[in-house]
PDB file of N, CA, C and O in Angstrom:
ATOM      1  N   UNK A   1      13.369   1.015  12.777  1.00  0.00           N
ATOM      2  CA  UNK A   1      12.462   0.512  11.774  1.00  0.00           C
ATOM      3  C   UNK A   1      11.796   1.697  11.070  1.00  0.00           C
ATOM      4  O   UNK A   1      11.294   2.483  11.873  1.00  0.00           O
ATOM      5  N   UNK A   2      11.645   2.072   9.645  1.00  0.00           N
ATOM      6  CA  UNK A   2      11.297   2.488   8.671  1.00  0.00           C
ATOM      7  C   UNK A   2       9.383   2.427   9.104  1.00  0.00           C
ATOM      8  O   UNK A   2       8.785   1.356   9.203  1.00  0.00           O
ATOM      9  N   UNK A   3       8.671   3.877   9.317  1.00  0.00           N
ATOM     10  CA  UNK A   3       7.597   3.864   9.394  1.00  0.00           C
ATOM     11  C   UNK A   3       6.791   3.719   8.316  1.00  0.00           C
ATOM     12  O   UNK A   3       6.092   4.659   7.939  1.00  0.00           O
ATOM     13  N   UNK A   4       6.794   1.940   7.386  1.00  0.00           N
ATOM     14  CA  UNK A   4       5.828   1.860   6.273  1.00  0.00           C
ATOM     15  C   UNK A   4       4.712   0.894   6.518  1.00  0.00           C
ATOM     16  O   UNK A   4       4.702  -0.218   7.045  1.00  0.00           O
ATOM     17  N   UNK A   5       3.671   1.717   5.927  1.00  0.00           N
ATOM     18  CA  UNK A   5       2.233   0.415   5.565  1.00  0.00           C
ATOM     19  C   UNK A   5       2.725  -1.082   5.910  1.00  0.00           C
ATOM     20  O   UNK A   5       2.002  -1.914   6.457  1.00  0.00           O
ATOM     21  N   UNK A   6       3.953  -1.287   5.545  1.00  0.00           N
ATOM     22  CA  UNK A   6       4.173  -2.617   5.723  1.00  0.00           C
ATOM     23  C   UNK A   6       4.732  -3.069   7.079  1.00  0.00           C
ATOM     24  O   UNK A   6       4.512  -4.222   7.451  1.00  0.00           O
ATOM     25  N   UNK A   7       5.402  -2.269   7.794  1.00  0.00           N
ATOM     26  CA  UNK A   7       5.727  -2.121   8.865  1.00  0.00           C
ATOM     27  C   UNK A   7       4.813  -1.872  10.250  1.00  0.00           C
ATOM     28  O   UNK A   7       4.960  -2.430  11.337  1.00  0.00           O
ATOM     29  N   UNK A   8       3.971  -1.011   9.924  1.00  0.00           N
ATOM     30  CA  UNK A   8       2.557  -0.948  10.285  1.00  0.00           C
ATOM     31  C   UNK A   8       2.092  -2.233  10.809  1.00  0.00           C
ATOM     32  O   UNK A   8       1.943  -2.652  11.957  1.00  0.00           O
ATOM     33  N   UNK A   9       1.915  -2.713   9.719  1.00  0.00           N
ATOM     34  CA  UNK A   9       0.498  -3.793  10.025  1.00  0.00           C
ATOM     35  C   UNK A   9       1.604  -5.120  10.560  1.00  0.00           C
ATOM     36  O   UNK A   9       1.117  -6.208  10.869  1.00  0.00           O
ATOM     37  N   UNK A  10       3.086  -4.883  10.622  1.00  0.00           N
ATOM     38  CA  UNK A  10       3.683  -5.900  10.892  1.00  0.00           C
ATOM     39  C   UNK A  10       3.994  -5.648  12.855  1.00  0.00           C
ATOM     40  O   UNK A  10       4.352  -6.611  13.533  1.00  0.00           O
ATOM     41  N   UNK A  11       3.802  -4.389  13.419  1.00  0.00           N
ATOM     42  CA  UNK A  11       3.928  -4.255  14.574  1.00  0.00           C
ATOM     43  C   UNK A  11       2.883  -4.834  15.407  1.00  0.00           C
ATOM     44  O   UNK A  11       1.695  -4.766  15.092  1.00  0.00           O
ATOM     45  N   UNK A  12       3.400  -5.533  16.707  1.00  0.00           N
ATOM     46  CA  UNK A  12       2.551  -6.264  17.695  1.00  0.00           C
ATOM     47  C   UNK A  12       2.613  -5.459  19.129  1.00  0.00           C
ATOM     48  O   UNK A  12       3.163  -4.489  19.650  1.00  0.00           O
ATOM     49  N   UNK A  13       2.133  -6.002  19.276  1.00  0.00           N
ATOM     50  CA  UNK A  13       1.284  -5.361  21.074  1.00  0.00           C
ATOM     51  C   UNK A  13       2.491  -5.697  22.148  1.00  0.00           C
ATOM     52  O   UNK A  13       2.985  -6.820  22.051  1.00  0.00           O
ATOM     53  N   UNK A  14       3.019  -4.784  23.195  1.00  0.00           N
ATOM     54  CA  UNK A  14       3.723  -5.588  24.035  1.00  0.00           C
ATOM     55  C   UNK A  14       2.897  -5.647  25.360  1.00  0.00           C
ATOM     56  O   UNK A  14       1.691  -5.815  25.535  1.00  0.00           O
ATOM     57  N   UNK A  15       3.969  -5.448  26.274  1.00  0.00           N
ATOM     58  CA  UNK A  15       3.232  -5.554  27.836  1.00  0.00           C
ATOM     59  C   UNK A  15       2.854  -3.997  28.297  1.00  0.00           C
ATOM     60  O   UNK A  15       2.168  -3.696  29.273  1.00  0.00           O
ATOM     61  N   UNK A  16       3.584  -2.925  27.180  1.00  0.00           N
ATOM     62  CA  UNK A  16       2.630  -1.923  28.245  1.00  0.00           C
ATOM     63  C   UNK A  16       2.773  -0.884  26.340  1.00  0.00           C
ATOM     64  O   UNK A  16       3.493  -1.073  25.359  1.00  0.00           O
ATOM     65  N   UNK A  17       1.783   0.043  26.624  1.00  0.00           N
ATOM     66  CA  UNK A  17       1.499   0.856  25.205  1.00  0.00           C
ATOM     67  C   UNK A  17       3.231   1.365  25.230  1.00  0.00           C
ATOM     68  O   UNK A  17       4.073   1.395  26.128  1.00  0.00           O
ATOM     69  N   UNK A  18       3.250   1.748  23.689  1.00  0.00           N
ATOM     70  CA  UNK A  18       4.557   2.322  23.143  1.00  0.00           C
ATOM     71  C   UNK A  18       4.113   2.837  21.871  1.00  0.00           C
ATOM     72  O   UNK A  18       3.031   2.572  21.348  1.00  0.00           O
ATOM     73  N   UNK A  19       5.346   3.869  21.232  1.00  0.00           N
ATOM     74  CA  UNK A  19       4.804   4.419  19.473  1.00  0.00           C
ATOM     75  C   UNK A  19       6.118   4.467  18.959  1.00  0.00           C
ATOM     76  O   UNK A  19       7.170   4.688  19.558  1.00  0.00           O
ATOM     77  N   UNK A  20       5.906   4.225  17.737  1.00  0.00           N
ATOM     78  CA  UNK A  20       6.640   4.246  16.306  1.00  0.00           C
ATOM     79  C   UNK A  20       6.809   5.383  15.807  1.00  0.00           C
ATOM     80  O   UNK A  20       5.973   6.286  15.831  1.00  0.00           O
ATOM     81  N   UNK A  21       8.142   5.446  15.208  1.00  0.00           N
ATOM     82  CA  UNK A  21       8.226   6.786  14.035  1.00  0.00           C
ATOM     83  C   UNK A  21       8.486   8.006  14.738  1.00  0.00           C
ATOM     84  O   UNK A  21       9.706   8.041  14.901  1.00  0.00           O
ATOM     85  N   UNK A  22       7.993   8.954  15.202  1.00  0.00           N
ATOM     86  CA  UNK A  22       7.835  10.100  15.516  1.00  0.00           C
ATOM     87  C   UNK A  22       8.728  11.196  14.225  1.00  0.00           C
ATOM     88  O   UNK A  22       9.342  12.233  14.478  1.00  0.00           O
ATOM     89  N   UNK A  23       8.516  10.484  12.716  1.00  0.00           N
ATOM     90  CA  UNK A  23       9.085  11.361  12.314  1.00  0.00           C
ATOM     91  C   UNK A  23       8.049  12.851  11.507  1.00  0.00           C
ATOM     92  O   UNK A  23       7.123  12.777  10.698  1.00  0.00           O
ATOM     93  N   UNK A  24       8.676  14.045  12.125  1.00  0.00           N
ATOM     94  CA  UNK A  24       7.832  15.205  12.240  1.00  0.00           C
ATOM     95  C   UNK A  24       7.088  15.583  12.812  1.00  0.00           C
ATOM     96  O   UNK A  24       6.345  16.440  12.334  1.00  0.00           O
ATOM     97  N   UNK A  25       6.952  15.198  13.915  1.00  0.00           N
ATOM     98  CA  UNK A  25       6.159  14.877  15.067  1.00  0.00           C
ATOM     99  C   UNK A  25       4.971  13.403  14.884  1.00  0.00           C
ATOM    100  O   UNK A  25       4.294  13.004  15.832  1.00  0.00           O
ATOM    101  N   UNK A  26       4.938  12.850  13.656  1.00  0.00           N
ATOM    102  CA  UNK A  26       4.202  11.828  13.426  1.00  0.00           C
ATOM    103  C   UNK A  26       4.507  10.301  14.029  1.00  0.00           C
ATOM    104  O   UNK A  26       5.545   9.656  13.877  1.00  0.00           O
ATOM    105  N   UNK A  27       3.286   9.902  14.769  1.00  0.00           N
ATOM    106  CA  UNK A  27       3.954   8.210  14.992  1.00  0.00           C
ATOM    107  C   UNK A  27       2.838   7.879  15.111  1.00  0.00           C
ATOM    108  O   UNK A  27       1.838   8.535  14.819  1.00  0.00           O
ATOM    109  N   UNK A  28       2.911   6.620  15.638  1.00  0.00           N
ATOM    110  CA  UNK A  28       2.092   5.083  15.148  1.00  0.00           C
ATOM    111  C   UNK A  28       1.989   4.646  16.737  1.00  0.00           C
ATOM    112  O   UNK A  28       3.002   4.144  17.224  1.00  0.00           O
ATOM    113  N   UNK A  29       1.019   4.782  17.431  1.00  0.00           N
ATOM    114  CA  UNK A  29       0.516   4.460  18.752  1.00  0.00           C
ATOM    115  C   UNK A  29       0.216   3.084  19.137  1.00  0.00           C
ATOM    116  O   UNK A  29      -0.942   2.678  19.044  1.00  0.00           O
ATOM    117  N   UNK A  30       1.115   2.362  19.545  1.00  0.00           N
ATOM    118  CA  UNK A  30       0.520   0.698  19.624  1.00  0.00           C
ATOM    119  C   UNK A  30       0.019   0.570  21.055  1.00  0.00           C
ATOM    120  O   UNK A  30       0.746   0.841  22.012  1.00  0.00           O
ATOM    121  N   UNK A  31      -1.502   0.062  21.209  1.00  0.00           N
ATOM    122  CA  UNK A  31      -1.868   0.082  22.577  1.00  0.00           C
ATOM    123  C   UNK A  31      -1.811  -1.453  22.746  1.00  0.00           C
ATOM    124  O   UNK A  31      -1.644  -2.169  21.759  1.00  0.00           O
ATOM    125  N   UNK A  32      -1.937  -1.926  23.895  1.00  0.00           N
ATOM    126  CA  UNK A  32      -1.074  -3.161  24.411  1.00  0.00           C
ATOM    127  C   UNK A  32      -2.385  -3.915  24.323  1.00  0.00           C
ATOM    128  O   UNK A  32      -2.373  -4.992  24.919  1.00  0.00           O
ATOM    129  N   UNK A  33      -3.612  -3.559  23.657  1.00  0.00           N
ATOM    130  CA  UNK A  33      -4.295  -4.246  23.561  1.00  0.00           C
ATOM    131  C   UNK A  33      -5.247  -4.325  21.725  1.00  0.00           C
ATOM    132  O   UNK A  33      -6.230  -4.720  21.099  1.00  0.00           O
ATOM    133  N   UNK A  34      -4.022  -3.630  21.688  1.00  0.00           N
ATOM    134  CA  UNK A  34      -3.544  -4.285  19.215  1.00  0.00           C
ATOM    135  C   UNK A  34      -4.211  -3.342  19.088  1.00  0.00           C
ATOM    136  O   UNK A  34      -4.466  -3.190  17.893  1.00  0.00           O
ATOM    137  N   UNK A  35      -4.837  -2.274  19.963  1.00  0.00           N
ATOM    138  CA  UNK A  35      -5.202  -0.967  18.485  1.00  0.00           C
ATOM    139  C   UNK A  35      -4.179  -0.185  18.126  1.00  0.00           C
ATOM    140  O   UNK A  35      -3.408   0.167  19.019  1.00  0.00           O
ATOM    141  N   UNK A  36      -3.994   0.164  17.050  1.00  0.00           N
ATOM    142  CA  UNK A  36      -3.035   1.560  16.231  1.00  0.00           C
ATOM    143  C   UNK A  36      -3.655   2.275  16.213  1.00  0.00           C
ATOM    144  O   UNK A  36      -4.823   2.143  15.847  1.00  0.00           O
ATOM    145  N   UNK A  37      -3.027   3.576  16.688  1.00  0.00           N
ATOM    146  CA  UNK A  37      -3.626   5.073  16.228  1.00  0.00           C
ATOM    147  C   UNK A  37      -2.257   6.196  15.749  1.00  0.00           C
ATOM    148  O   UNK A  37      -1.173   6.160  16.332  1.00  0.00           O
ATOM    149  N   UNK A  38      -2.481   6.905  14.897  1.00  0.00           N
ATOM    150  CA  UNK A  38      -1.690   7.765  14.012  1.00  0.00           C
ATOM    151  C   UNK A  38      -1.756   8.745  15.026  1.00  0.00           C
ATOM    152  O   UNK A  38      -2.904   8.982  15.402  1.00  0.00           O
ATOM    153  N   UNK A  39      -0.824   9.403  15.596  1.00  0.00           N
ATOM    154  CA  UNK A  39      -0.993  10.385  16.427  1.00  0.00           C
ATOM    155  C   UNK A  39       0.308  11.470  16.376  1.00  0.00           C
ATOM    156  O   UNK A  39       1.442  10.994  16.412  1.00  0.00           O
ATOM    157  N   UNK A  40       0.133  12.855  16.297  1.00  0.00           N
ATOM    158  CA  UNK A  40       0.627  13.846  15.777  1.00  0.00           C
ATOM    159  C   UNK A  40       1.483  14.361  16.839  1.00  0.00           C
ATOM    160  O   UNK A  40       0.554  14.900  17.440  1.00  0.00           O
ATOM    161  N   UNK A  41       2.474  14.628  17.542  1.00  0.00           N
ATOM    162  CA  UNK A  41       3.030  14.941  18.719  1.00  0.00           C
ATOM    163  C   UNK A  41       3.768  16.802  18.422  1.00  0.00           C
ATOM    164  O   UNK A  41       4.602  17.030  17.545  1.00  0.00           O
ATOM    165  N   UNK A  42       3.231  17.838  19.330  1.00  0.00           N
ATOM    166  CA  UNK A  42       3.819  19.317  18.848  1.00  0.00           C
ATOM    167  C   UNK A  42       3.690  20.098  20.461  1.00  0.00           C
ATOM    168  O   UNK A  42       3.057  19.748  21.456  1.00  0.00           O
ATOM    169  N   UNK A  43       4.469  21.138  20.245  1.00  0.00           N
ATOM    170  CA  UNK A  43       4.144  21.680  21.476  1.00  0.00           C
ATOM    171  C   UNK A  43       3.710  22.978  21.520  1.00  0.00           C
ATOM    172  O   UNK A  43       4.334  23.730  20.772  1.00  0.00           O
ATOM    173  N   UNK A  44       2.801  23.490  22.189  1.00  0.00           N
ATOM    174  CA  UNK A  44       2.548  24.759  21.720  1.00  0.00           C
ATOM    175  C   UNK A  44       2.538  25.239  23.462  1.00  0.00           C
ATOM    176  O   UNK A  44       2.477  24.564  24.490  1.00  0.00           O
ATOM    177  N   UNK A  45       2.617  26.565  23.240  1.00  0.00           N
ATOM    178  CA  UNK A  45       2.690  27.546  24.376  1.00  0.00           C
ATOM    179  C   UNK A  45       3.799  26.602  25.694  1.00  0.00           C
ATOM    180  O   UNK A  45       3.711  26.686  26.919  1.00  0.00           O
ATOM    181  N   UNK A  46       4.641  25.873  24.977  1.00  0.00           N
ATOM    182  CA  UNK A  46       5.894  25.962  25.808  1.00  0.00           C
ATOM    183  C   UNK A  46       5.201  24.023  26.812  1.00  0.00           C
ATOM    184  O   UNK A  46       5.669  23.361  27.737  1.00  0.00           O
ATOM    185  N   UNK A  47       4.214  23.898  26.098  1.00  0.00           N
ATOM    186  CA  UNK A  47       3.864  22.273  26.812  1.00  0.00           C
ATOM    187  C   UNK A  47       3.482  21.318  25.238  1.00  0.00           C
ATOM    188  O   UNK A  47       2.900  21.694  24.221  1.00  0.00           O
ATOM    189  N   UNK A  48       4.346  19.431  25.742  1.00  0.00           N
ATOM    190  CA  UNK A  48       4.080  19.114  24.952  1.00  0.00           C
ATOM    191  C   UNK A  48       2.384  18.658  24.715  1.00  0.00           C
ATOM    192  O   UNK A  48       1.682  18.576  25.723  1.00  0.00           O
ATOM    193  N   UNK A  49       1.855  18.408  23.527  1.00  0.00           N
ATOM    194  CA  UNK A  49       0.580  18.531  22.850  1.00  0.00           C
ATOM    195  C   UNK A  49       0.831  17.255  22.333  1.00  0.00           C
ATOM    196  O   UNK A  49       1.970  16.833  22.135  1.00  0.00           O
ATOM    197  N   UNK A  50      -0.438  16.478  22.055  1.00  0.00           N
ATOM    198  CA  UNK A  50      -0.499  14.987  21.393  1.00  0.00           C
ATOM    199  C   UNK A  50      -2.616  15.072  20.812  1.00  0.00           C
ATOM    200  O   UNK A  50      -3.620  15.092  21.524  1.00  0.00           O
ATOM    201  N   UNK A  51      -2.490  15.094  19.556  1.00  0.00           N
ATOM    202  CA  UNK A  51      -3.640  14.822  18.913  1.00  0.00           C
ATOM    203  C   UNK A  51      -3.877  13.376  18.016  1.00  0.00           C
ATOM    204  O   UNK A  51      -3.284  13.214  16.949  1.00  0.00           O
ATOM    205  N   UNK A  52      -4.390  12.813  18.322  1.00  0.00           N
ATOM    206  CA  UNK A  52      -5.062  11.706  17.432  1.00  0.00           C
ATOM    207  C   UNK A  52      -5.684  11.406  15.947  1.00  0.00           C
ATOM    208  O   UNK A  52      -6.906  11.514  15.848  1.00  0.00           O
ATOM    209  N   UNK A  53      -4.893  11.016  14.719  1.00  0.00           N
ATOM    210  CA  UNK A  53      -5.488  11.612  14.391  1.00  0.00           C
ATOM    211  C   UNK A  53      -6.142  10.726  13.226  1.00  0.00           C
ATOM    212  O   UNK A  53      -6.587  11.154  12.160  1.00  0.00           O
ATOM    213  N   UNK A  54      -6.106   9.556  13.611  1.00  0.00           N
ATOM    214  CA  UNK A  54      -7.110   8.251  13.468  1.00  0.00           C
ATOM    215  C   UNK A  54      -6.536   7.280  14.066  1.00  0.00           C
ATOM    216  O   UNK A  54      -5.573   7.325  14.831  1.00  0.00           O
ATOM    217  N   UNK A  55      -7.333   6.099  13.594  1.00  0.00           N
ATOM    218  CA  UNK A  55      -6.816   4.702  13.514  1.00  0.00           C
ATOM    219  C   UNK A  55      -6.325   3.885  12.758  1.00  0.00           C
ATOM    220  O   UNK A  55      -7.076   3.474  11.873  1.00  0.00           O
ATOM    221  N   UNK A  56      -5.054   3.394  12.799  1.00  0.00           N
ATOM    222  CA  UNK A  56      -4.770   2.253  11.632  1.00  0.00           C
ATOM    223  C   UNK A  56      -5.345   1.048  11.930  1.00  0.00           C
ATOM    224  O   UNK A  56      -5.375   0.691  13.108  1.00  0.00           O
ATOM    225  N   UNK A  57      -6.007   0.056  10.690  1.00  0.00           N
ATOM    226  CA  UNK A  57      -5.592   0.628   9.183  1.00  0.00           C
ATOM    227  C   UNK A  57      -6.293   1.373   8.493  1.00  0.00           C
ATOM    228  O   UNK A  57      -5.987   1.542   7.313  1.00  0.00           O
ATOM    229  N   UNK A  58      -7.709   2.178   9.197  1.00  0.00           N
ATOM    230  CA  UNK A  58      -8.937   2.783   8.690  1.00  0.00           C
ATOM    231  C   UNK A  58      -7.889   4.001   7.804  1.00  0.00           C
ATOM    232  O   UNK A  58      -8.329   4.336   6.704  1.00  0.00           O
ATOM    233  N   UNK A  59      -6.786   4.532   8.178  1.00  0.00           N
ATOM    234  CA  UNK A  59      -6.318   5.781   8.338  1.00  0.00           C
ATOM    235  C   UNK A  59      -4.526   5.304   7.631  1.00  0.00           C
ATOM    236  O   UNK A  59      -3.571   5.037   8.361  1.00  0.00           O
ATOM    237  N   UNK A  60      -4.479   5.312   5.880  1.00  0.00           N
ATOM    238  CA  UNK A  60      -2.985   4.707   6.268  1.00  0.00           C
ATOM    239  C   UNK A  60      -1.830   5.596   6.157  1.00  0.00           C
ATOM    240  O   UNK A  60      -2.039   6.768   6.472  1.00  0.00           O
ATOM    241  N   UNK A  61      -0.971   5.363   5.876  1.00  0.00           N
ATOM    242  CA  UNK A  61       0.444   6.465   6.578  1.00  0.00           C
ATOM    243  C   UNK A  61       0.722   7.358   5.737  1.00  0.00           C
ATOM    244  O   UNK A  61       1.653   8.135   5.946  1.00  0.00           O
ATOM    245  N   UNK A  62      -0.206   7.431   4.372  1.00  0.00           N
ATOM    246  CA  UNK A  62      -0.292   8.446   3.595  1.00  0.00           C
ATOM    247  C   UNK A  62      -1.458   9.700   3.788  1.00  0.00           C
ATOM    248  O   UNK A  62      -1.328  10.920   3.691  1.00  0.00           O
ATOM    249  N   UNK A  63      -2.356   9.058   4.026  1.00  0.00           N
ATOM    250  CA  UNK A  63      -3.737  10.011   4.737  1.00  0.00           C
ATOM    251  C   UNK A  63      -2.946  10.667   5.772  1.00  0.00           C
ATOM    252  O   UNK A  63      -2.568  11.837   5.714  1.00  0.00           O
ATOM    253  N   UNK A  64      -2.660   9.646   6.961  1.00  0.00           N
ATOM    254  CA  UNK A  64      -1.643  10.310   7.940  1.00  0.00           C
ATOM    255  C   UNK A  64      -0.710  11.771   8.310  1.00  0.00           C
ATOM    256  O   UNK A  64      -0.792  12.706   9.107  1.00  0.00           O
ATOM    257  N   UNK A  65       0.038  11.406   7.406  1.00  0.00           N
ATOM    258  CA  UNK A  65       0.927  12.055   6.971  1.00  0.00           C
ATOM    259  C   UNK A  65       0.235  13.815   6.358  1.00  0.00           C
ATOM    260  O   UNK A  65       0.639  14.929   6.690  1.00  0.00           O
ATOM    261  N   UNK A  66      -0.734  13.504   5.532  1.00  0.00           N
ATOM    262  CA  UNK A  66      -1.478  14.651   5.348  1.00  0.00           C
ATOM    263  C   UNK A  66      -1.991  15.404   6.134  1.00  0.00           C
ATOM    264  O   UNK A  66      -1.992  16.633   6.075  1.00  0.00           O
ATOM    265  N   UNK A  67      -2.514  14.665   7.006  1.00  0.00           N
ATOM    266  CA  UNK A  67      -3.438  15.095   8.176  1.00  0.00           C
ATOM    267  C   UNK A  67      -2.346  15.933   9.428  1.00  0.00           C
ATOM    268  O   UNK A  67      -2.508  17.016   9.990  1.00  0.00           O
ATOM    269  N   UNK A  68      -1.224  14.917   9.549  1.00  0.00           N
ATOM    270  CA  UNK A  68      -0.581  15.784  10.384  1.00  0.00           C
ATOM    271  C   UNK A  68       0.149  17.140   9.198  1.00  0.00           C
ATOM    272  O   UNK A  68      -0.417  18.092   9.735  1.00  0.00           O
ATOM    273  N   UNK A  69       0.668  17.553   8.461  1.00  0.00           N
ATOM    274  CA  UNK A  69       0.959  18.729   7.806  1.00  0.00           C
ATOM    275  C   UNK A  69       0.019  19.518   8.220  1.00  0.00           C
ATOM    276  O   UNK A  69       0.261  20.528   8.880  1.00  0.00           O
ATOM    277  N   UNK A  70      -1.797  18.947   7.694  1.00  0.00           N
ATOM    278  CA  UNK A  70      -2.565  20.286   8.065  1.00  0.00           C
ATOM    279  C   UNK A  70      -2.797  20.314   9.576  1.00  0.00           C
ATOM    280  O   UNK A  70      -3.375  21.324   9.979  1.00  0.00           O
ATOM    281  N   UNK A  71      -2.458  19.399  10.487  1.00  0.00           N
ATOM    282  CA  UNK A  71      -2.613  19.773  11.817  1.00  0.00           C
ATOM    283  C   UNK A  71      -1.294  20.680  12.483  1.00  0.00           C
ATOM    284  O   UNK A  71      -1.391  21.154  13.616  1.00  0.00           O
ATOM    285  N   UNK A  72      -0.277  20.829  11.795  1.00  0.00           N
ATOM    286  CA  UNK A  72       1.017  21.585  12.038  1.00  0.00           C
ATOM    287  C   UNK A  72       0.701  22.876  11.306  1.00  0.00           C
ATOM    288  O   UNK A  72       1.179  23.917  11.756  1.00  0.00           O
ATOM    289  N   UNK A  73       0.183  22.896  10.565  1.00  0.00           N
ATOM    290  CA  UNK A  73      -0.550  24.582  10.004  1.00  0.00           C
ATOM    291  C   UNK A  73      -1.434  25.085  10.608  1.00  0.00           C
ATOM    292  O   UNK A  73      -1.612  26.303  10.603  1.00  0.00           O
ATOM    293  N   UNK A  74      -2.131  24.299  11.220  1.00  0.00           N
ATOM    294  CA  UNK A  74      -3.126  24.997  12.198  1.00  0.00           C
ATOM    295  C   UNK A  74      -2.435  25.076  13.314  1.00  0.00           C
ATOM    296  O   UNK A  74      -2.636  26.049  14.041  1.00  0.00           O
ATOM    297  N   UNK A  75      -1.433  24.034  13.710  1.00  0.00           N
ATOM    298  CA  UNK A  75      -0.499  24.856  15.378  1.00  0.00           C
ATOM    299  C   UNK A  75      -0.117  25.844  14.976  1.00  0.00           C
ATOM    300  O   UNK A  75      -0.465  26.879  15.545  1.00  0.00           O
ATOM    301  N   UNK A  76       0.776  25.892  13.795  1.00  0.00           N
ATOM    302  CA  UNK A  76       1.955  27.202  13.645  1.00  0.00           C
ATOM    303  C   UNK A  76       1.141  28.654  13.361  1.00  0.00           C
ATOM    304  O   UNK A  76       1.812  29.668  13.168  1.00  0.00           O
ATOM    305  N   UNK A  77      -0.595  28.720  13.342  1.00  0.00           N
ATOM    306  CA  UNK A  77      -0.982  29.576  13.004  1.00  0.00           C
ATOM    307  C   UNK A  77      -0.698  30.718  14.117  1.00  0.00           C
ATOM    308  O   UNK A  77      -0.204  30.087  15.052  1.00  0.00           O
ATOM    309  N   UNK A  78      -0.768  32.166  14.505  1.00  0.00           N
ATOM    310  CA  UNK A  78      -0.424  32.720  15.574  1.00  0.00           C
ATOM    311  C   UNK A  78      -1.543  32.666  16.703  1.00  0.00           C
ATOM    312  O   UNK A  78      -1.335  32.714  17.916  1.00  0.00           O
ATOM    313  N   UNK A  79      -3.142  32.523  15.866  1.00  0.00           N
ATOM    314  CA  UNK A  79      -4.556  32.577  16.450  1.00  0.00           C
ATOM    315  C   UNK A  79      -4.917  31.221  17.127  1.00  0.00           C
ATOM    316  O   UNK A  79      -6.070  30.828  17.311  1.00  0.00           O
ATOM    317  N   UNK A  80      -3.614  30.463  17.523  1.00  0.00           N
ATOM    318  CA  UNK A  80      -4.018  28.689  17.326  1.00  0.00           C
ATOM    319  C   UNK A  80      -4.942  28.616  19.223  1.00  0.00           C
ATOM    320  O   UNK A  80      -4.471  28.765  20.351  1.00  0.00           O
ATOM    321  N   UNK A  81      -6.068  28.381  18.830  1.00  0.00           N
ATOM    322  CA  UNK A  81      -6.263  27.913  20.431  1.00  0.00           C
ATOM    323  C   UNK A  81      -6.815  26.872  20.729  1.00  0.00           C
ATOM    324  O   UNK A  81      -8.029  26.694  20.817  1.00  0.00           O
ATOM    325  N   UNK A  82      -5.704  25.869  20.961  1.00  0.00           N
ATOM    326  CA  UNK A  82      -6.060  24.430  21.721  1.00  0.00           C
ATOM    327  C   UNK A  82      -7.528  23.942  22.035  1.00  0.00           C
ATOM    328  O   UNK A  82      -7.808  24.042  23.229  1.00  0.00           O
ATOM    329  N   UNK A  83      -8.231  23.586  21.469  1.00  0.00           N
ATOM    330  CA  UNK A  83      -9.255  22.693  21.846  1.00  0.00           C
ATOM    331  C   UNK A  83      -8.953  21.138  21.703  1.00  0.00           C
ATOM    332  O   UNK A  83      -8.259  20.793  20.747  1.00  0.00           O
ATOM    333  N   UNK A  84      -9.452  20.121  22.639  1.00  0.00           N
ATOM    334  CA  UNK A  84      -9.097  18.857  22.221  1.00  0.00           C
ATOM    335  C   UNK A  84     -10.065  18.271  21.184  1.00  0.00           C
ATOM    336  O   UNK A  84      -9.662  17.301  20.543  1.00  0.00           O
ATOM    337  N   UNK A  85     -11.777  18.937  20.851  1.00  0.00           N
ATOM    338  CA  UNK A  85     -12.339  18.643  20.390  1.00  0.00           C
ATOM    339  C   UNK A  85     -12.551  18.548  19.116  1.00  0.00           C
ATOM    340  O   UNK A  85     -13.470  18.045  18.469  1.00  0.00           O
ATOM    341  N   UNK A  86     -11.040  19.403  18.659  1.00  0.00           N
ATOM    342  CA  UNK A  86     -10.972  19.578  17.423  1.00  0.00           C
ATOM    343  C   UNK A  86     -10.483  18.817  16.603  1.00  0.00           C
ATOM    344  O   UNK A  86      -9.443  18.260  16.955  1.00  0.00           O
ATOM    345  N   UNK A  87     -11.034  18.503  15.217  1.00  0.00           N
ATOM    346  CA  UNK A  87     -10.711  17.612  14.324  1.00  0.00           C
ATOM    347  C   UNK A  87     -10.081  18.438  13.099  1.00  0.00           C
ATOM    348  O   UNK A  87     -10.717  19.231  12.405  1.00  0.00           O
ATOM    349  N   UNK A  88      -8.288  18.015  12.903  1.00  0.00           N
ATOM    350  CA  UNK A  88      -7.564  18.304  12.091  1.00  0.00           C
ATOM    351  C   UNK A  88      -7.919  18.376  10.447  1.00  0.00           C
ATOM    352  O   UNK A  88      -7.537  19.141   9.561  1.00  0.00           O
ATOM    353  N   UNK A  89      -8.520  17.614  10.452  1.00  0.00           N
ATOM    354  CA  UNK A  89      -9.486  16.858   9.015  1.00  0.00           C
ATOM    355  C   UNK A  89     -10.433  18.409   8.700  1.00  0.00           C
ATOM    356  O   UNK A  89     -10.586  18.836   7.555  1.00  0.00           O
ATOM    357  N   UNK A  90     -10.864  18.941   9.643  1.00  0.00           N
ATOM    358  CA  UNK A  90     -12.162  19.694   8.944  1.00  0.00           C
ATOM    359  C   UNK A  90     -11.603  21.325   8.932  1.00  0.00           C
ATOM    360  O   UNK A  90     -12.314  22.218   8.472  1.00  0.00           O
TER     361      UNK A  90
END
């Protein structure tokens, strides 16, 4: 399935969490209890990494999409040091 707005809001909850898309490291987090979250998947220093980086539909797959580019510029930087507290956005 094609990761669109329309596709989005057409995905349902199953019996245990699962995600959509992963294209570019980007997917669509369905928790088994109907929230979506946009979440960025990369690995740095040799472990995989997973940042959050809203909620759908507050957040839609175009914001998304932005957000993970500038969160992949800030991994690929050489100075990058992992905090979880950090927000991709700022």
């Amino acid at each position: 399935m094609a990761l669109t707005d329309a596709a989005a809001k057409q995905v349902k909850p199953k019996a245990s969490n699962y995600s959509l898309g992963k294209t570019g490291g980007l997917s669509l987090f369905v928790a088994k209890n109907r929230s979506k979250a946009w979440h960025f998947r990369f690995s740095l220093r040799e472990q995989q990494q997973r940042i959050c980086l809203g909620s759908y539909p507050e957040i839609p797959r175009k914001e998304a999409r932005q957000l993970r580019d500038q969160a992949r510029s800030w991994v690929e930087r050489p100075d990058t040091c992992f905090r979880i507290d950090c927000d991709p956005r700022s």
